[in-house]
C-alpha positions in Angstrom: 0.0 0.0 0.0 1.2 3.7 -0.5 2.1 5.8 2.0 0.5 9.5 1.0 1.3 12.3 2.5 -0.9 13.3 5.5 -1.9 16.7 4.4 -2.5 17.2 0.6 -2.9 21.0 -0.4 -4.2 22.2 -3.5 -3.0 25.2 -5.2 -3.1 27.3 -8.5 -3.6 30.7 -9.6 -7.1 31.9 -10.4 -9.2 29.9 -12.6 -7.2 27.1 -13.0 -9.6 24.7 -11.4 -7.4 24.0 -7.9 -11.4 23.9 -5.5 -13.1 21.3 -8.4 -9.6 19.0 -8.5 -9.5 19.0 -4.7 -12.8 18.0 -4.7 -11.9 15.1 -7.0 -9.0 14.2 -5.3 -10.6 14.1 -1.8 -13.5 12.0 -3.0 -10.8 9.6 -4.9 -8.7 9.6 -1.6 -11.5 8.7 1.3 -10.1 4.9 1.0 -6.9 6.7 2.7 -8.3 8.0 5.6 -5.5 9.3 7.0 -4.5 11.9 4.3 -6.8 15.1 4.0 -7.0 17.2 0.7 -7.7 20.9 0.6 -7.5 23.6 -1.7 -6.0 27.0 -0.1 -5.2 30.2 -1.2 -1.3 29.8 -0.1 0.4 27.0 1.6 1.4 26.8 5.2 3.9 24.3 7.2 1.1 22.5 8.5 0.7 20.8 4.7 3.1 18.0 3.9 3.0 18.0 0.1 1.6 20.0 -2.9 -0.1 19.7 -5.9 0.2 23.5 -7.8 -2.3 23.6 -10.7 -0.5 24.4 -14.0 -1.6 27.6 -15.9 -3.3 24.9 -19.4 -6.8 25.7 -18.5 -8.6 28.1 -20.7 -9.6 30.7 -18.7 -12.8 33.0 -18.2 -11.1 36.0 -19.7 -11.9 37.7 -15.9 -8.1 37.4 -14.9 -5.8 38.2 -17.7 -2.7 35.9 -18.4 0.3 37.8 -16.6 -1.8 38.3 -13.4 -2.1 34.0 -13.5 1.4 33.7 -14.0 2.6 36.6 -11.0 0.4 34.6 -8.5 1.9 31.1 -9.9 5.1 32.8 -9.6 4.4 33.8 -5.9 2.4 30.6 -5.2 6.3 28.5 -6.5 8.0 31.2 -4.3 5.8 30.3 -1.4 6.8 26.8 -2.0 10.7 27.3 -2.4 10.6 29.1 1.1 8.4 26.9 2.7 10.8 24.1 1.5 7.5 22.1 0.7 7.7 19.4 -1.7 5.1 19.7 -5.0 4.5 19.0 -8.1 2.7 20.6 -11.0 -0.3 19.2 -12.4 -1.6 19.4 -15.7 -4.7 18.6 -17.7 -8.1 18.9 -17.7 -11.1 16.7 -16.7 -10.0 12.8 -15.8 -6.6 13.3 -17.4 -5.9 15.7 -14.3 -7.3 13.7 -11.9 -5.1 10.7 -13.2 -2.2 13.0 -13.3 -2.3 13.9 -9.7 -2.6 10.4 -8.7 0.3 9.6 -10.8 2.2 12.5 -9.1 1.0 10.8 -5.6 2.2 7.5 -6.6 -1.2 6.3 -7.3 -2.6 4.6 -10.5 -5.0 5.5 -12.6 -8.3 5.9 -11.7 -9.2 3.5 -14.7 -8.0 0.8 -16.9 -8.6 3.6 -20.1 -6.5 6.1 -18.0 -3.7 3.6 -17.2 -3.4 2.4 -20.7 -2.9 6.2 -21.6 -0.1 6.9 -19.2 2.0 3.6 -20.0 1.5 4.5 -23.3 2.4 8.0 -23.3 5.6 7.2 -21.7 5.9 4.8 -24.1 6.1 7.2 -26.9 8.3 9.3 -24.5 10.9 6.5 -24.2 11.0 6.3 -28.2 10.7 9.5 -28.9 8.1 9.3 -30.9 6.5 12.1 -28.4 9.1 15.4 -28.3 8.8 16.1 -24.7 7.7 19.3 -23.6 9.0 20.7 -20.2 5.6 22.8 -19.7 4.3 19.6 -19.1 6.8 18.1 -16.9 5.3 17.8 -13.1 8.8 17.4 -11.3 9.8 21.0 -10.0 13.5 19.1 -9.5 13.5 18.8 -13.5 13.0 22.3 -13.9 15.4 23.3 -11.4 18.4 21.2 -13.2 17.5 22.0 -16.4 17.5 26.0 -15.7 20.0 25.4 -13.5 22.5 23.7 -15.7 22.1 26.0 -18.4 23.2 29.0 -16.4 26.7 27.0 -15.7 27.0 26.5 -19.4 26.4 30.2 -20.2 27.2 32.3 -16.7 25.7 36.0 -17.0 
């Protein structure tokens, strides 16, 4: 059995669905009673890990673009200082769901949603998929990536 964090929060900028996947999560979770899901404005030490909603969802057109990206930007800063593990979720609809149980070491909530994910990093492995780092869900990756650039070309 998986060990899940105790204390799941859910966060994202404006209108990028963070209350509704919480919702989703929590009902998907209740056969691990002792993890609790919630979806908060900012995170806090009292949460144990992160899910921090990517900016993919079409919007409303009532926030504009760079106002979602400051507070994701402030929202990963938050993070950083808090020293809080998370990872970014994309997707919309079931594929989200599935790809915040995959980021929580779960499987898929279906057999149709497994098959997907096996074979989507099946056509990663072969590269017959280019992979995208926008996509990526590991903050780590980003980190060495970004991070290993500015030693190639120091400002």
């Amino acid at each position: 059995m998986v060990e899940l964090p105790r204390s799941i929060v859910v966060l994202g900028a404006a209108e990028t669905g963070a209350a509704e996947l919480a919702s989703r999560l929590s009902t998907t979770l209740a056969a691990f009673p002792l993890s609790r899901v919630s979806a908060e404005a900012a995170p806090s030490d009292s949460h144990d890990f992160a899910l921090l909603m990517g900016l993919d969802q079409p919007g409303n057109a009532t926030v504009d673009p760079a106002t979602k990206a400051r507070q994701d930007s402030a929202l990963r800063e938050q993070l950083h200082a808090l020293g809080l593990p998370y990872r970014v979720i994309y997707g919309a609809g079931p594929s989200r769901l599935a790809n915040a149980l995959l980021a929580l070491g779960l499987p898929a909530p279906d057999a149709g949603a497994q098959q997907a994910r096996e074979q989507a990093q099946f056509d990663l492995n072969r590269g017959r998929t280019p992979w995208s780092c926008e996509k990526c869900s590991d903050p780590d990756c980003e980190h060495k990536l970004f991070t290993g650039l500015l030693r190639q070309h120091p400002l």
